[in-house]
C-alpha positions, 0 to 999 in steps of 0.5 A: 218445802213440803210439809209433814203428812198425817199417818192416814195421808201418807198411806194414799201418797203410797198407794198414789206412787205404787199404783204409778210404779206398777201400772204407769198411770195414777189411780183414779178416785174409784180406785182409792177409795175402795182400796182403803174402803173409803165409803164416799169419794169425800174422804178421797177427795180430803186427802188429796187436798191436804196431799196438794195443799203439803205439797206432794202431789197436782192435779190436771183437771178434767182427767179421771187419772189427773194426780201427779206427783211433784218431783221428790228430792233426790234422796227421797226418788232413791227410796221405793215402798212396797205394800205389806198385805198382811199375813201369810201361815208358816205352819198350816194355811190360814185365810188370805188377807188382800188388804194392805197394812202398811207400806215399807220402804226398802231403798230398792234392795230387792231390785227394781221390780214393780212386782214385789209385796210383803207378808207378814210370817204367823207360825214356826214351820220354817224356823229351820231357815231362821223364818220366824212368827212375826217376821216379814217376808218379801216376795217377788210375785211370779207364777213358778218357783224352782224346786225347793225355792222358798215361795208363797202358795195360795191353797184353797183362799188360803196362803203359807210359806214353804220350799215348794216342789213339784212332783208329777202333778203334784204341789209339794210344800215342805216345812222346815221344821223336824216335827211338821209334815209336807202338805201335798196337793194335787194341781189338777184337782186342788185350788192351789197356787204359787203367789211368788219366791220369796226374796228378802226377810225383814225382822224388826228387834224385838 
């Protein structure tokens, strides 16, 4: 039976199984430490040793990409966890944060693609759709969006929430909210681009 993980040790088992998931293969030392900013391959190696020791995960030796995962229980392979990478503007665009926070278990209600993050929502430009500051949404990375589909953009290192539009040329994005304005870019010209459509929205009561 495997035993309880710290919060820490639980969070580079997630990454372990979402690198697998996306990529089908485990992620070598280099990887993961500098996902977490480990500074030394020490504290990877500490946390795959209590990893192994608890139960979850081997190694095959002499393999960079040796880790592998011990077969979960049945209910635990029905649970899937995608990463939260932190926070995306629903008003004007703020900095893009690329680390990941926390990891969330969804149990697969947003289908089985490998391609699917979370972002948590800073601002009030879409609560006409009931997207609120402090929600979570989850998005689908893909590089186009149908008009007026909900979608994440990245302008200029800077990412927001918006319906989306394209209109010669240009990237609109529409807030939901009477008493802000479209920002309007030019895609030939502009830095901009769309991260994903949004598919789910997750809110935790408060």
């Amino acid at each position: 039976m495997t035993e309880k993980l710290t919060k820490a040790q639980d969070r580079v088992l997630g990454f372990i199984r979402q690198h697998i998931q996306r990529d089908n293969m485990p992620p070598t030392y280099d990887e993961i430490a500098d996902h977490f900013g480990f500074k030394s391959k020490n504290s990877v190696e500490s946390h795959l040793r209590a990893l192994i020791k608890k139960g979850h995960i081997r190694k095959a030796a002499g393999k960079s990409r040796g880790l592998i995962l011990i077969k979960p229980s049945p209910q635990a392979d029905k649970s899937r966890l995608i990463p939260l990478l932190g926070t995306i503007a629903a008003g004007q665009p703020i900095e893009a944060q690329q680390n990941i926070e926390d990891y969330l278990d969804l149990n697969r209600m947003f289908g089985a693609s490998p391609v699917v993050f979370a972002l948590r929502v800073k601002g009030d430009s879409m609560i006409n759709v009931g997207i609120f500051d402090g929600d979570i949404i989850v998005i689908r990375r893909q590089e186009q969006v149908e008009d007026g589909e909900i979608g994440a953009v990245l302008v200029n290192d800077e990412a927001t929430v918006k319906r989306v539009f394209v209109r010669k040329g240009k990237l609109v994005l529409k807030p939901e909210n009477d008493a802000m304005k479209d920002m309007v870019f030019d895609q030939g010209k502009d830095n901009c681009m769309v991260l994903g459509k949004m598919v789910g929205l997750i809110r935790r009561n408060r």
